[in-house]
C-alpha positions in Angstrom: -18.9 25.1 -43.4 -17.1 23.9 -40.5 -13.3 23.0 -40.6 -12.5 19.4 -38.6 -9.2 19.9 -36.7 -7.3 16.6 -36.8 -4.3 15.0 -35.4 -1.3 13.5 -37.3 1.8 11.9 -35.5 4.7 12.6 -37.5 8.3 10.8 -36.7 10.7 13.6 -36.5 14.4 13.0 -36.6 16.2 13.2 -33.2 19.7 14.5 -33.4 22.7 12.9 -32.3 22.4 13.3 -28.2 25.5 13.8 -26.1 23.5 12.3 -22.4 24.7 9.4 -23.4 24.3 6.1 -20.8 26.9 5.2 -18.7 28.5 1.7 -18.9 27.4 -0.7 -16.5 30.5 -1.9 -13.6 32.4 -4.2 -14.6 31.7 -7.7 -11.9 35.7 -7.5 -11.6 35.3 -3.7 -10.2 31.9 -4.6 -8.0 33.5 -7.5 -6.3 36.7 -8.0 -4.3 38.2 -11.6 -5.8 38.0 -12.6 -2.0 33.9 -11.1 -2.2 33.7 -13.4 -5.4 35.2 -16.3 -4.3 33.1 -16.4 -0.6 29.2 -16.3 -2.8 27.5 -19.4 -3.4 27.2 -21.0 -7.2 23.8 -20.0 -7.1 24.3 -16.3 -6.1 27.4 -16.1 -9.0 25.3 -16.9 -11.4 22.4 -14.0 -10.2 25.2 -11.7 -10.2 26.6 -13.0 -14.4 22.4 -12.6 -15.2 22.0 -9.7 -13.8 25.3 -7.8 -15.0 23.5 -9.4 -18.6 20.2 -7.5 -18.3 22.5 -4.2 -17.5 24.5 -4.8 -20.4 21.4 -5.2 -22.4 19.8 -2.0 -21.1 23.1 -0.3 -21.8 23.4 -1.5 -25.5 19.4 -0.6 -26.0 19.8 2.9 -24.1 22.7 3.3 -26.3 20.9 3.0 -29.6 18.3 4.9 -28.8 20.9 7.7 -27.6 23.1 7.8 -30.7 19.9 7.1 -32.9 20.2 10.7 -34.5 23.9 10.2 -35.2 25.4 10.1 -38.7 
């Protein structure tokens, strides 16, 4: 009789993980008030979406990294 080898994923519990994700600059620290004032509407409001998507990647980084944590 032959034995069949198979393969079973099992979730296994991470445990709380200190690399933790460092916060994304604030705009205030990135741009000068002068640098701020000087860009277009159009290139403020790339800069407010963007810093969004960073703060989204942060807060999703973040709960994966402190998943394990009680």
């Amino acid at each position: 009789m032959k034995e069949k080898v198979s393969v079973a994923k099992v979730p296994v519990v991470a445990k709380c993980t200190a690399d933790r994700p460092e916060r994304p600059q604030r705009l205030s620290a990135a741009f000068s008030d002068a640098e701020w004032q000087s860009l277009a509407p159009r290139a403020k409001a790339s800069q407010v979406a963007a810093q969004g998507l960073r703060w989204q990647n942060y807060g999703e980084q973040m709960d994966a990294a402190t998943a394990g944590c009680p």
